[in-house]
C-alpha positions, 0 to 999 in steps of 0.5 A: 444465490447469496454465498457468505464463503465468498465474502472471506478471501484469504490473503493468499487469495486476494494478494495472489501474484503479488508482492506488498510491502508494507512501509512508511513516508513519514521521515520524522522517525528516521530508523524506521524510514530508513529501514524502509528505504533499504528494503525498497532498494532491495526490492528495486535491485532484484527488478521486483514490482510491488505494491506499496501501502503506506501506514502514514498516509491510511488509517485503513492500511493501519488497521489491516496491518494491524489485523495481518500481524495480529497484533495492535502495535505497527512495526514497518517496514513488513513484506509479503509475497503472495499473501505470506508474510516474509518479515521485516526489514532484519529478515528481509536483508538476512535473505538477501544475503544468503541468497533466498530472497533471488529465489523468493521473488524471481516469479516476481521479476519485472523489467519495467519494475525500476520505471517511474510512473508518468502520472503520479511521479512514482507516490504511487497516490494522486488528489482525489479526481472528485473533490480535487484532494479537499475530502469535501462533495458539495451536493445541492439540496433538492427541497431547499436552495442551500448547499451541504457540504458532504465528505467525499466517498471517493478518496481516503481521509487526507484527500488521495486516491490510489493513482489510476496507472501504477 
């Protein structure tokens, strides 16, 4: 039997376990990127795994941020662990120096959390196996011999997928 209940999971549900910054790649903006890079560094000096979206690279990863800040305006880089927002990047350093943040993300303490990946060099985002990053799926049409071409279901908008060992 169909349960609509099921269909909504908090954040707390879905990111049990885990810990997510929210930042960005793109460099042009440099406070901003910088303010990024400090909070991965805080993160990689406590031997913390986590997952990273970057705003930059998905439109999807912008409207949930969006959505989880319950705002329109993008302000990165966000943490959250186990679904609670834990602030940015001020808030973050602030608990780093009282101390809080050790305690706050020492479930989440992982000796391989400072490795790089093998595969996809540690971007976290590989091209898309499918249509090799180019976001195009040539498909035959079967009552004709002329070929379409499609939009690959398979990866997001620039052509990556999220990489298959991280």
């Amino acid at each position: 039997m169909f349960n609509p209940i099921l269909l909504f999971q908090t954040w707390q549900e879905k990111e049990a376990g885990k810990v997510v910054l929210y930042t960005t790649t793109m460099g042009i903006v440099r406070d901003t990127y910088q303010r990024c890079l400090q909070v991965r560094q805080i993160l990689r000096t406590h031997l913390v795994k986590y997952v990273e979206r970057d705003v930059f690279m998905s439109r999807e990863v912008q409207k949930e941020i969006r959505e989880r800040l319950g705002g329109d305006e993008i302000s990165v880089p966000q943490l959250f662990v186990e679904g609670n927002l834990i602030g940015d990047a001020e808030a973050v350093e602030r608990l780093n120096e009282s101390g809080e943040l050790r305690s706050i993300l020492k479930p989440f303490k992982s000796p391989d959390a400072c490795t790089t990946c093998q595969v996809c060099g540690g971007y976290r985002l590989l091209p898309c196996p499918m249509c090799n990053g180019s976001k195009k799926s040539v498909h035959r049409n079967h009552f004709t011999t002329e070929m379409i071409a499609l939009k690959c279901m398979n990866c997001d908008e620039v052509g990556l997928v999220q990489c298959y060992a991280c």
